[in-house]
N, C-alpha and C positions, 0 to 999 in steps of 0.2 A: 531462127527465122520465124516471122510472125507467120498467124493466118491471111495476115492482111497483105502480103507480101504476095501470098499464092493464093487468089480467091476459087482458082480453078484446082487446088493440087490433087493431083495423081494418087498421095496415100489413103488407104483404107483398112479395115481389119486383115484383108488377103497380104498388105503390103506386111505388117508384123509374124503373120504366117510364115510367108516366105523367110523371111530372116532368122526364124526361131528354127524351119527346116536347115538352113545353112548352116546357123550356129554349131548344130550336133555336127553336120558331113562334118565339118572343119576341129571340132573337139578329137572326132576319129581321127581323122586326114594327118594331122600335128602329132598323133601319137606317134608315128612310125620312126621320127627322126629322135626323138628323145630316146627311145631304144639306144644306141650308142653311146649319148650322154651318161646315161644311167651306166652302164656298161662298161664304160671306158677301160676301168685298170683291168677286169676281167678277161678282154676280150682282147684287148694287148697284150696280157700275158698267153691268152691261151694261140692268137698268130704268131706269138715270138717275134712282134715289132716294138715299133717304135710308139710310145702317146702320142705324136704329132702324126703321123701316120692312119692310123684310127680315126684323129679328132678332123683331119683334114676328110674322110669317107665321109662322115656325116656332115660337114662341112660344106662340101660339095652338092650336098641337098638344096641347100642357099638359093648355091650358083646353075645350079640347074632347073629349078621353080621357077627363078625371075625367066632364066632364059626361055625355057619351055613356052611359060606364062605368055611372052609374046605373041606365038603361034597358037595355042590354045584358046586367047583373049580370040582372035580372030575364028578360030574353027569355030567357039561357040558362038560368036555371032553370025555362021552359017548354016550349022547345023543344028544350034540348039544348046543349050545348058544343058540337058538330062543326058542327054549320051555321053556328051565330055566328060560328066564328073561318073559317070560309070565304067568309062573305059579308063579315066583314072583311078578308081577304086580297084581293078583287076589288076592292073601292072604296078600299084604300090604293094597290092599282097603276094605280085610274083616279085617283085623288089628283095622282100623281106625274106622268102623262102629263098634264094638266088642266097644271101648274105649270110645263110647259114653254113655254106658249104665247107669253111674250114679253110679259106684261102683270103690273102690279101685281095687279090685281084678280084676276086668275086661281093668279096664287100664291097669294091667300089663301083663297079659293074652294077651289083645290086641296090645301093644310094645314090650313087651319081646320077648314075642312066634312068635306073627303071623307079627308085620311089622320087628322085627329084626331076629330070627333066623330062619326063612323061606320066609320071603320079601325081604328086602333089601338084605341079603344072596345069593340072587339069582342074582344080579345085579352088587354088586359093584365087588366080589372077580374073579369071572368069568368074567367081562366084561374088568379087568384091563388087566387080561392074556392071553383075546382074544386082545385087541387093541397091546400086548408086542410083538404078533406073527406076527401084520402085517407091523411091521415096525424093521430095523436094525439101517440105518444111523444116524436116527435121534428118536430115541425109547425117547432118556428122554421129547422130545417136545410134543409128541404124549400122552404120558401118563400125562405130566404136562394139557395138552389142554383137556385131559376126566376127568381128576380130578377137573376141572374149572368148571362140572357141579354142583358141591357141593357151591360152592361161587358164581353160577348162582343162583343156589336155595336161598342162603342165601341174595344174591341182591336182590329178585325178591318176596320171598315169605312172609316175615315178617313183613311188611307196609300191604302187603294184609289183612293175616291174623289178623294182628291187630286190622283194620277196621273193617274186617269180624265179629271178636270177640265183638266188641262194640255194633254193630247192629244186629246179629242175635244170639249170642253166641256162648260159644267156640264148644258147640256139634254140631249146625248146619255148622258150621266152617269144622270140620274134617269129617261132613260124606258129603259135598257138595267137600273137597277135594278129599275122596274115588274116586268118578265119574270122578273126574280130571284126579286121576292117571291110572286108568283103561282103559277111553277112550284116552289116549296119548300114554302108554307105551304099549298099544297090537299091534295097527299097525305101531309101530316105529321099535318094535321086529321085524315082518316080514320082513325088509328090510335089515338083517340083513344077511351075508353071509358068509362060510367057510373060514378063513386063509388059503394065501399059504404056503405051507412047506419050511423052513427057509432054506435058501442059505448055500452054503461049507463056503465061507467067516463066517458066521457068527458062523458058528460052531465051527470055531476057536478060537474065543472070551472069554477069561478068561485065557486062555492057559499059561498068566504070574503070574495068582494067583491060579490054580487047578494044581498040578502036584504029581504025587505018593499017589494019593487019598487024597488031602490033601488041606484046603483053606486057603490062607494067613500064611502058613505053622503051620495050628493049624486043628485037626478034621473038618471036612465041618458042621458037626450038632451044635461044639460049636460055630462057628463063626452064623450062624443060632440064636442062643440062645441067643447068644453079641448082636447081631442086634435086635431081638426081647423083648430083656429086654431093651434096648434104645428107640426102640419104642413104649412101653410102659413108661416110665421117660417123654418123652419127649409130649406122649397125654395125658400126667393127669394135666400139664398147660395149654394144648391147649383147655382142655373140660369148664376149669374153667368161660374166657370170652363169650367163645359161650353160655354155658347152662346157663348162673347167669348173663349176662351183663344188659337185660330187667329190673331183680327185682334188681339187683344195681342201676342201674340210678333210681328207681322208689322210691326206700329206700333215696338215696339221695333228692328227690323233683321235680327228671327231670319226665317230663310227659310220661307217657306209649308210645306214639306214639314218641318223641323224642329217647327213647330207643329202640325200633325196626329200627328208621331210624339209629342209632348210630350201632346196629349190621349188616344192611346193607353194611352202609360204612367200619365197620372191614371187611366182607367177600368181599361186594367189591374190596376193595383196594387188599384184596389174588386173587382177577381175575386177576386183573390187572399186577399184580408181578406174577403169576404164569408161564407163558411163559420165564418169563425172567431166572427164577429157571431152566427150562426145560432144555432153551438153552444153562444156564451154567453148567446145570448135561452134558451135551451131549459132553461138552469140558474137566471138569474137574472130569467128574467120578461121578457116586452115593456119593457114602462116602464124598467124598468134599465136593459136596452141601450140605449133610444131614449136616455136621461140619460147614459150614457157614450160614445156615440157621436155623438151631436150634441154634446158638451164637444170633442172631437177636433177635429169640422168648423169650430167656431170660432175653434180655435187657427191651424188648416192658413188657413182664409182670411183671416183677419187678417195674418199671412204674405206672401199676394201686396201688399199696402201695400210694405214693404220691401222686395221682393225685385226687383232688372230686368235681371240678366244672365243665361245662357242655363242654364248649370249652375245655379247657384241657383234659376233656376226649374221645370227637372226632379227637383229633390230636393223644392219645394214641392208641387209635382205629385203626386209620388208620395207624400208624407204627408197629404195630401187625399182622396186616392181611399184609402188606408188608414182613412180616420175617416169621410170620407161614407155609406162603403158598408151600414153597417148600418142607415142610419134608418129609410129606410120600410119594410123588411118588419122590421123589429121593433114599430112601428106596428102592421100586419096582425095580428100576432099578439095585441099588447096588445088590439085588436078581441074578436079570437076568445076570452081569456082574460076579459076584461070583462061579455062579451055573450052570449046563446045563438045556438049554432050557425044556426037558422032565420033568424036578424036579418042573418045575415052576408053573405045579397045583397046589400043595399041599406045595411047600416050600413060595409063596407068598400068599394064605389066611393064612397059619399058622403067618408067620407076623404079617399079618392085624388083625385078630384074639386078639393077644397078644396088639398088638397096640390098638385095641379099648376095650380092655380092661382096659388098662389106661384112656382112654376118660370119660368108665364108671364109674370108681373109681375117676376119675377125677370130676365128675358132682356132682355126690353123695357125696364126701369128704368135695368140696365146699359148699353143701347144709349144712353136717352135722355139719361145721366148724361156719358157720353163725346161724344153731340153738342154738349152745352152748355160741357164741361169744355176736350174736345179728349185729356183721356188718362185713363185706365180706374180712376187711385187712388179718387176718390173712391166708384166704383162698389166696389171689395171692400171697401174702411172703410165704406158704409153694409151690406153684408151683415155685417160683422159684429157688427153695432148688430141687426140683424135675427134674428140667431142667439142673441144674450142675453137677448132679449126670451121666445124659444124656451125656452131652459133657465130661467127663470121659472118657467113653466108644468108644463112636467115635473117638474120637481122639488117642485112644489104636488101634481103627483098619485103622484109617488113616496112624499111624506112623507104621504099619505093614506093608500093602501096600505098601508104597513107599520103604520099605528096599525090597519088591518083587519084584520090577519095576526094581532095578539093577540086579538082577538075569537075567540069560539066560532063556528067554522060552524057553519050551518042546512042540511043536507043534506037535498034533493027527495025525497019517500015513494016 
């Protein structure tokens, strides 16, 4: 988006501030669920369950951040961003101490409830739509650069962890993280400040695809429900390498600590790419990127099918986290680009919501695919059945869009 687009825009040095304070909450905030990943065989054997059992606890993370996220998106825009993401800083590090206890039920009590639908809840759905309001020009770079704390997290925590797990185990692992996230994310919150109220320019924005109540000339809640049901197709592949990639390499003979370094490098490599997605959502529209970049993700997981030596699977690796990394915050923006800024409490956690609901069902389908199978093929050949079904969809509302773009806007008096 040019400057000549927003003569009036909203961004400033405070607007890169804020986003750089967000980035770290959320590098923190994302560590807690990779715990489990990491985890997985150790923590299976030591409840005497089942992998799918385990992978469905963290799993449930997903589906309790989107859900949460709903109510949260709203708390914070009544009471504020700083307290939300404080009080979900507290109840993710009682999440983790909760999951130590030695019990099935209390792992999921401990994920489910308190680090997903009241922790992390608090952080990612609220923080995406406070970072949406401080930036116009350049919105998709800004939310590609806060969603890079996730692939921060993912570079940075799972080598630790690993180690951590060998040496002291996995319980002293996740309650020595409690203290991590506790003493990072409270006084990161504080620094944390009000959005400005968004420019006349930007309020004009959509004006070629909302006209007579109406988005992409279809109801505003189905096209909603389009996006939402793609973003869920499109996270039940992406959950399959994050939450399984460990105990695949481990199943194959690769060393547990070679397998955390190999999910590294997948989320890695989505740091890395992730800017580059931002910059081309910011050129070519949400919906483009979500259509070029889920086309990537499909290619990269259909891949692990064929792929089972070590090398071959860190070059997979890293052309996955190239192509996964731009879906969902290109999604956010396709939101913001669709819909009026007001809508965007409650119309982007409900996304995310539905979208990590797929991650959930994603983790767990994986898990349950290799209890029945015994090895992980058929779990990436059905994600990538699940990923085509995804580009269906988008590509229906890409080819909407551009028949919009020849129409005359209707710009607001």
């Amino acid at each position: 988006m040019s400057a000549a687009r927003f003569p009036d825009s909203i961004e400033s040095p405070s607007s890169w501030v804020a986003a750089a304070i967000t980035t770290v909450i959320l590098a923190v905030s994302y560590g807690a669920p990779l715990l489990v990943v990491v985890g997985l065989k150790p923590i299976t054997t030591s409840l005497g369950t089942e992998r799918s059992v385990v992978a469905s606890a963290g799993a449930l993370v997903w589906v309790g951040t989107g859900m949460g996220g709903i109510v949260m998106g709203w708390v914070a825009d009544r009471i504020g961003v700083r307290p939300t993401v404080i009080f979900g800083a507290l109840i993710t590090a009682l999440g983790l101490a909760v999951s130590t206890t030695g019990q099935v039920w209390a792992l999921f009590l401990g994920h489910a409830v308190l680090i997903g639908l009241l922790g992390n809840s608090a952080h990612l759905p609220p923080l995406v739509v406070y970072i949406s309001r401080w930036f116009d020009r350049r919105r998709g770079t800004a939310v590609a650069l806060i969603w890079s704390g996730q692939y921060i997290a993912g570079l940075l925590w799972p080598t630790v962890f690993e180690r951590a797990m060998a040496q002291f185990g996995w319980q002293a692992t996740m309650l020595g993280y409690a203290v991590v996230v506790a003493a990072t994310i409270l006084p990161m919150a504080l620094l944390l400040q009000p959005p400005p109220r968004p420019s006349r320019a930007a309020a004009t924005v959509g004006a070629r695809t909302r006209r007579d109540g109406r988005t992409l000339g279809l109801p505003p809640n189905l096209v909603l429900t389009l996006l939402s049901a793609a973003g869920f197709l499109c996270c039940v592949p992406m959950a399959i390498p994050a939450g399984h990639l460990v105990a695949f390499c481990s199943d194959l003979g690769i060393p547990p600590a070679h397998g955390a370094a190999m999910l590294s490098v997948l989320l890695g490599s989505a740091l890395v790419s992730r800017l580059f997605w931002g910059w081309l959502a910011d050129r070519i529209g949400g919906l483009g990127a979500v259509l070029a970049s889920s086309a990537c993700q499909a290619v990269a997981i259909a891949a692990f099918t064929a792929t089972q030596d070590e090398a071959g699977l860190f070059a997979v690796s890293v052309a996955y986290g190239l192509g996964f990394s731009g879906i969902i915050p290109a999604y956010v923006l396709a939101v913001r680009e669709l819909f009026p800024s007001a809508e965007a409490s409650w119309r982007v956690p409900t996304l995310l919501f539905i979208s990590m609901s797929g991650m959930a069902f994603g983790g767990w389908f994986a898990g349950a695919l290799y209890d029945h199978f015994g090895f992980y093929a058929p779990a990436f050949a059905a994600g990538a059945l699940f990923n085509l079904a995804n580009l269906v969809i988008i590509g229906l509302l890409v080819t909407r869009q551009a028949r919009e773009r020849h129409l005359p806007a209707v710009l607001p008096a």
